[in-house]
N, C-alpha and C positions, 0 to 999 in steps of 0.2 A: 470697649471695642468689640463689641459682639455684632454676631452676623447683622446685616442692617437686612430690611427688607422694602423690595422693589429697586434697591440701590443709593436708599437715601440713610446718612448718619446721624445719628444723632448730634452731633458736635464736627467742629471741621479741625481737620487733622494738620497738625503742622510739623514739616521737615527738617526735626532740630534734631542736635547730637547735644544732648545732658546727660552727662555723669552721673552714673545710679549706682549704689551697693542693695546687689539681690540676696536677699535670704531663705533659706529653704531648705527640705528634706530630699534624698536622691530618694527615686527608688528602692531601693536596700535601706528606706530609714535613715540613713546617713544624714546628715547636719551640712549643709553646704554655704558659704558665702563666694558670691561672684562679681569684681569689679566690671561692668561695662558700661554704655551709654547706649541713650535712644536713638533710635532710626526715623521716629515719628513721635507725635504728644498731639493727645485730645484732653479734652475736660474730663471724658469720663477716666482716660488710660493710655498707654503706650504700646509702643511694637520696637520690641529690642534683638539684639545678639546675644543669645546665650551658650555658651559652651558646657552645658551641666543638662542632663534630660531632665525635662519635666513633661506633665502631662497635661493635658484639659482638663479643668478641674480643681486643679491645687491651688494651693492658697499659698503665698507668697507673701515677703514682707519686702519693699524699696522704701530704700534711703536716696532721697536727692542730694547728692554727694555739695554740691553746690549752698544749699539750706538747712544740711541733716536732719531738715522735716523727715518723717516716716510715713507709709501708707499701706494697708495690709492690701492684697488686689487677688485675683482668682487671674487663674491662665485660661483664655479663651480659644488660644488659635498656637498651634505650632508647627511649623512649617519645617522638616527636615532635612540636612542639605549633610551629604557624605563628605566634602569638602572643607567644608567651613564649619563656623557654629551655628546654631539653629536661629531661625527666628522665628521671637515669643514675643504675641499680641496678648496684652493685658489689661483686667479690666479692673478699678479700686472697688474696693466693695460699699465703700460711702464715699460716691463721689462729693466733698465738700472742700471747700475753697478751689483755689490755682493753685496747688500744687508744683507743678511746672513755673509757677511764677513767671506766664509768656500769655497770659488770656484778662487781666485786668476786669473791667467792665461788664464781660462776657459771662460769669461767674456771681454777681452783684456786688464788687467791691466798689466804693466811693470811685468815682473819677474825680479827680483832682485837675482844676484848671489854674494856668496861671495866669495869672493876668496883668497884662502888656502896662508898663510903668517906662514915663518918659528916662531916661537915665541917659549919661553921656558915654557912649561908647566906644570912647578914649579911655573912661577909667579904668578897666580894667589891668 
């Protein structure tokens, strides 16, 4: 999720809420884990709610709480709000497979077709 330029992304962002466990150091070196979910999901990365400062630049570890797949990612964008928790755009550092498990074909996994078979459907 890095700055795009002229306005074009590299990937198209999609408005889902998935459940992520962030990992991370505070400022002060401290050791931190944060349950929250996304705001948004791209191929390359996410844009979340975090309640824990981070900066641009750090490196972060998410768990898709959903797959407890992991993926280390760097913070690209953090957005400050006095009110609430912050939101934090991030980026994986090797973006490889779907991750998100929400982009199939988009990524080069097999698409799978199925293929239409007479059957009486009553039987079920």
């Amino acid at each position: 999720m890095a700055p795009s330029l002229g306005g074009h992304r590299r990937s198209k962002r999609l408005p889902l809420a998935i459940p992520v466990r962030v990992y991370g150091r505070t400022a002060d070196n401290r050791p931190f884990r944060h349950d929250t979910e996304t705001k948004a999901v791209s191929v390359h990365g996410g844009l979340l709610s975090l309640g824990v400062r981070v900066k641009a630049g750090q490196t972060l570890l998410l768990v898709n709480s959903v797959t407890e797949e992991e993926r280390e990612c760097r913070v690209v964008f953090v957005g400050r709000n006095l009110w609430s928790k912050n939101k934090v755009g991030v980026e994986f550092t090797r973006p490889e497979g779907d991750f998100w498990h929400v982009y199939g074909t988009l990524v080069g996994l097999k698409h799978v077709s199925i293929v239409e078979e007479s059957f009486d459907r009553y039987a079920f």
